[in-house]
C-alpha positions in Angstrom: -4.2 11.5 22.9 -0.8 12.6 23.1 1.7 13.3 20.2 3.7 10.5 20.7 0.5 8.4 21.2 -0.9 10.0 17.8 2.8 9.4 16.1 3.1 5.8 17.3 -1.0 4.7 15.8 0.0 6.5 12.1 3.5 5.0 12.0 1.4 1.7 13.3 -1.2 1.6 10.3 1.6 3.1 8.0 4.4 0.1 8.7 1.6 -2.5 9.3 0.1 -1.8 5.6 3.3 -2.2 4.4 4.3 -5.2 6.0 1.3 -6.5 4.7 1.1 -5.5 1.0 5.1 -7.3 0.8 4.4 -10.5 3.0 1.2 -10.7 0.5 3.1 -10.2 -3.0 6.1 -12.6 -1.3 3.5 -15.6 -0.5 2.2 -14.9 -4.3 5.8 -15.6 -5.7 6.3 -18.4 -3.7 3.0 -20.1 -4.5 2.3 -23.6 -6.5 -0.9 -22.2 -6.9 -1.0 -20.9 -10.4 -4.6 -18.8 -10.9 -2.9 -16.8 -7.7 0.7 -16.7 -9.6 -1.5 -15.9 -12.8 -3.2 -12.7 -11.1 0.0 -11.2 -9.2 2.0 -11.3 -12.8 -1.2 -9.6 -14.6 -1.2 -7.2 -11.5 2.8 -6.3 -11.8 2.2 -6.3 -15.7 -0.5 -3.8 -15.5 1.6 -1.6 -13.4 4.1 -1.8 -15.4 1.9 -0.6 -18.9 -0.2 1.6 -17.0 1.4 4.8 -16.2 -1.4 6.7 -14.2 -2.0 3.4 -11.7 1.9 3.1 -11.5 2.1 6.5 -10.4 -1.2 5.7 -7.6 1.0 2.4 -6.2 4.3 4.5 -6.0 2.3 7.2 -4.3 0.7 5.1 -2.2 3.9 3.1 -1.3 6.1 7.2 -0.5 2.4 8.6 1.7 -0.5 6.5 2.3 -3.6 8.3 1.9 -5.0 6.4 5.1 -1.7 8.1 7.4 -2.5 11.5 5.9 -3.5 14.0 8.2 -7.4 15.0 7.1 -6.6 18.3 5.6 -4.8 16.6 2.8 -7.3 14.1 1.9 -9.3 17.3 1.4 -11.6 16.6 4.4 -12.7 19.7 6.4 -12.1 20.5 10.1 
């Protein structure tokens, strides 16, 4: 495969998970459905309180562990 090919599948999965995690917490708000309005609050909430998972989701949302080349998910050769 070659770089740009490489480059152009990460960026893919990187912008696609993305996409997908805002399109999902943008339906939520604009939902009549209140058990799923219900859970994204306690979700936010608990983000919010919780430093260490606050600190995971910002991580997440900067580098993707899934885009990470394999060395830094700790992976061998």
């Amino acid at each position: 495969m070659s770089p740009p090919d490489h480059y152009d599948r990460m960026r893919r999965a990187d912008t696609t998970s993305r996409m997908l995690a805002v399109d999902l917490l943008n339906r939520s708000l604009l939902s009549d459905f209140l058990p799923l309005q219900g859970a994204r609050a306690a979700g936010l909430f608990l983000i919010e309180r919780i430093a260490p998972l606050r600190r995971a989701v910002m991580r997440e949302g900067v580098s993707p562990w899934a885009s990470q080349p394999s060395l830094m998910r700790g992976q061998e050769l």
